[in-house]
C-alpha positions in Angstrom: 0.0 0.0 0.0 1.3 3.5 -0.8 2.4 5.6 1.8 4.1 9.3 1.8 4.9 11.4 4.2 6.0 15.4 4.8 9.4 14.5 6.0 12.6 14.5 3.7 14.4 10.9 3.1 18.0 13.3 4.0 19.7 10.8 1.6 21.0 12.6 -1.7 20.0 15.4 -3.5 16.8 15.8 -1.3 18.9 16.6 2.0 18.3 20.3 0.3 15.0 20.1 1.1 12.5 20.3 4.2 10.1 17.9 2.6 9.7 15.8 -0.3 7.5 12.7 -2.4 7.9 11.0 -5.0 4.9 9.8 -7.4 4.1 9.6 -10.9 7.4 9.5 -12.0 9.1 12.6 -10.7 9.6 14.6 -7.1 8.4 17.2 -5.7 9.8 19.2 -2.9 9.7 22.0 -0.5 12.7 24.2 0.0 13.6 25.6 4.0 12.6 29.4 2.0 9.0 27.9 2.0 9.2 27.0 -1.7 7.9 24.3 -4.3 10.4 22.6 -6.5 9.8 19.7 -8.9 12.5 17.1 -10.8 12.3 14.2 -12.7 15.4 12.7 -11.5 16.5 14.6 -8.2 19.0 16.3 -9.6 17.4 19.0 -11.7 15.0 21.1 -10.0 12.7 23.6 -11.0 11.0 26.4 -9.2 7.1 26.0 -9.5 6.8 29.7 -9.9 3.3 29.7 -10.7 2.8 28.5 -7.1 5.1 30.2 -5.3 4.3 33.3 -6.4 0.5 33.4 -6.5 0.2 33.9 -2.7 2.3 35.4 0.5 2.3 32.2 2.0 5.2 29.3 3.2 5.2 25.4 2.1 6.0 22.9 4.2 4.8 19.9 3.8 4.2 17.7 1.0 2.9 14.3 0.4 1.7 12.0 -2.8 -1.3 9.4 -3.0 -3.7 8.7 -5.9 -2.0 10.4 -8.6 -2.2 13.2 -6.7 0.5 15.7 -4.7 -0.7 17.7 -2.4 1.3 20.2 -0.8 0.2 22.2 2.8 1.5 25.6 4.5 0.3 28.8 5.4 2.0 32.3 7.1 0.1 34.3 9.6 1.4 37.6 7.8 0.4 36.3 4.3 -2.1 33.6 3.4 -2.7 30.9 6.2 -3.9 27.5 5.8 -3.1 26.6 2.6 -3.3 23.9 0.4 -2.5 23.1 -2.9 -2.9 19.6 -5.4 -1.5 18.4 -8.4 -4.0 15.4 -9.6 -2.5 13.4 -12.8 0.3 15.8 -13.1 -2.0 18.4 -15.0 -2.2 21.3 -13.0 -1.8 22.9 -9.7 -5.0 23.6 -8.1 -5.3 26.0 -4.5 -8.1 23.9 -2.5 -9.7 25.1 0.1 -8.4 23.7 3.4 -11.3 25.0 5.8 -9.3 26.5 8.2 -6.9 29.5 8.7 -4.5 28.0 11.2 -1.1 27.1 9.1 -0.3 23.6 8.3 2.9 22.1 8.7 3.2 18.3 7.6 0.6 16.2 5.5 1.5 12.1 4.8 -0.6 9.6 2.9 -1.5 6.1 3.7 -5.0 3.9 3.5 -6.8 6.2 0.5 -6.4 9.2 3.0 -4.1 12.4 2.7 -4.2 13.8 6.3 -2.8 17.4 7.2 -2.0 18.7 10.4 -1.0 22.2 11.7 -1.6 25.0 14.3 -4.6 25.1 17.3 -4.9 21.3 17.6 -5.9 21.3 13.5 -5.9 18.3 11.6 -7.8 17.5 8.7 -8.5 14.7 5.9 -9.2 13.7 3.0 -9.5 10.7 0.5 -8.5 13.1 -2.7 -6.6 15.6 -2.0 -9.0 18.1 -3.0 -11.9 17.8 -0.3 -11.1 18.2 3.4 -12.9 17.9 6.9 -11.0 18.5 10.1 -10.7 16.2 12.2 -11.5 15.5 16.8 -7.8 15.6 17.7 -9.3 15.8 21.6 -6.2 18.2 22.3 -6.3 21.6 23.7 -5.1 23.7 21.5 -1.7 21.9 20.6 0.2 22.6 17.5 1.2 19.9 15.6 4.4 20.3 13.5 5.0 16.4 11.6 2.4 13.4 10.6 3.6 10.2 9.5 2.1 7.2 8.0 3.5 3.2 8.6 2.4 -0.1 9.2 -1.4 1.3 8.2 -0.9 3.4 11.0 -0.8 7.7 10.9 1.3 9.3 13.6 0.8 12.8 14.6 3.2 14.8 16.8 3.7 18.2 18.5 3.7 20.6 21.4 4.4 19.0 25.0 5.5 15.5 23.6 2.0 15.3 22.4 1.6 12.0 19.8 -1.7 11.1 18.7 -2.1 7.9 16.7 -5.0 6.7 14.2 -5.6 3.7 11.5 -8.0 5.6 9.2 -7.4 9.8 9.7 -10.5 10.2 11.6 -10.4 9.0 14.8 -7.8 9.7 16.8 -5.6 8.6 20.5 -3.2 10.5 22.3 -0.2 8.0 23.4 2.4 8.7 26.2 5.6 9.8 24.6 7.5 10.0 28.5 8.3 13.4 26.9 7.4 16.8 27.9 9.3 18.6 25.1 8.5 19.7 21.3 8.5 17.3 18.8 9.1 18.7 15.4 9.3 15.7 13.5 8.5 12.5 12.6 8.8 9.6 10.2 8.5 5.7 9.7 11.8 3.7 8.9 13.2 0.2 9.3 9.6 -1.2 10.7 9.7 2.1 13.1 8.4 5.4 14.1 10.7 8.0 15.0 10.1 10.8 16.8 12.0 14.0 17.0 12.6 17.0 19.4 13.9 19.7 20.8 17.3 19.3 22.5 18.1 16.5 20.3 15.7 14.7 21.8 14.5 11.5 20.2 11.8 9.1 20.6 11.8 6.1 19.2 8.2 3.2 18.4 7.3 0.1 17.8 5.3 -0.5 14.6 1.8 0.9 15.9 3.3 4.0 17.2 1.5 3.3 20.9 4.3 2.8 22.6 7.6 5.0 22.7 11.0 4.5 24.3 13.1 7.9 25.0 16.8 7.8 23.0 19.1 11.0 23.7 20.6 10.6 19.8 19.7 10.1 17.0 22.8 7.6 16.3 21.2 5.8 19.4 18.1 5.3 17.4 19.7 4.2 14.2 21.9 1.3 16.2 18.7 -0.1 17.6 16.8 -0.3 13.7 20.1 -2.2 12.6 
C-alpha cells in the first residue's frame, strides 16, 4: 500500500529540502525558504513559480497518494492554511483547506491524505482536494510532523503530544515520557521515530502506541540495525 509522508528521506539530493515525495514518476519538494520545486530525476529542480508566487504564504509539507500531490502551508502575515494539489500531473489547483490555522506536515496512507497544523488542526481527506477536520481531543496543541506506517498515521507536536490513528479520523493521544517539542516524525526500518527539541529522540514500535526515550539520533539508528 502506498504511503508518503511530509518528511525529507535526508539521503542525496533531497537533504536540500525540508520535505519531499515522490509519485508519478518525478519529485516534488519544499525548499527551507517555503518553496515548491519539482524534478524528474532529483537532480534538476525547477522552481514551481506559478505557485510560489501566486500567494504570500510558506510550504511545508508535502505528500503524494492517488495520482495526486498535495502540498500544505500557510503564514500568519500572508495567506494561512493553505493547500495546494497536483492530480495526474495536470495542473496545480489552491483547494480550500477549511481552516486559517497554518499547516505544517501532511502524509498519505489507507486512500487518505491527512494534514495537520496550528490550534490542535488536523484535517482529511480521500482526494486531495476535499477536506474535513478532524477531533484531535487536544487543547489547542500545534502539531508540526504526521507520519504514515504499518497502516498506521502518527501525529506529533507541542508537550510531547503524539496522537495515533488507522484511518485519519479517529484519533488517540499515546504517552511519549516526553514533555518537550516534537518537530518531527517519520517511519523507517519497521519504526516510528520521533524528534525534538534538544536532540531529543523518541523512538516506536510498529503501531506508534508505545515509545522508548533515545538521547541521539545515532542511538536510534543502532537499535533499527
Amino acid at each position: 500500500m502506498e504511503a508518503s509522508q511530509s518528511v525529507a528521506n535526508l539521503r542525496g539530493a533531497t537533504a536540500a529540502f525540508h520535505a519531499c515525495a515522490q509519485g508519478n514518476g518525478f519529485c516534488t519538494a519544499v525548499s527551507h525558504s517555503g518553496r515548491i520545486f519539482s524534478s524528474p530525476d532529483e537532480s534538476t529542480w525547477s522552481d514551481i513559480n506559478g505557485v510560489n508566487d501566486s500567494w504570500p504564504t510558506f510550504f511545508r509539507g508535502v505528500a503524494h497518494g492517488d495520482d495526486t500531490f498535495v502540498v500544505v502551508g500557510g503564514s500568519y502575515v500572508g495567506v494561512p492554511g493553505v493547500i495546494v494539489a497536483l492530480k495526474s500531473g495536470k495542473a496545480w489547483t489552491f483547494v480550500d483547506s477549511g481552516t486559517r490555522n497554518n499547516l505544517y506536515g501532511v502524509a498519505y496512507g489507507n486512500g487518505r491524505f491527512v494534514a495537520v497544523g496550528d490550534h490542535d488542526t488536523i484535517l482529511s481527506s480521500k482526494d486531495g482536494i476535499c477536506w474535513r477536520k478532524r477531533n484531535s481531543r487536544t487543547s489547542d496543541t500545534l502539531f508540526a510532523s504526521v507520519a504514515f506506517g504499518n497502516s498506521t498515521f502518527v501525529a506529533v507536536g507541542d508537550s510531547g503530544t503524539i496522537l495515533t490513528s488507522t484511518d485519519g479520523v479517529r484519533w488517540k493521544t499515546r504517552p511519549s515520557g516526553a514533555s518537550m517539542y516534537l518537530s518531527k516524525v517519520y517511519y523507517d526500518a519497521g519504526a516510528f521515530v520521533a524528534m525534538g527539541t534538544d536532540g531529543l529522540v523518541l523512538l516506536s514500535t510498529t503501531d506508534g502506541i508505545g515509545w522508548v526515550t533515545r538521547r541521539s539520533l545515532a542511538a536510534s539508528v543502532d537499535v533499527l540495525r
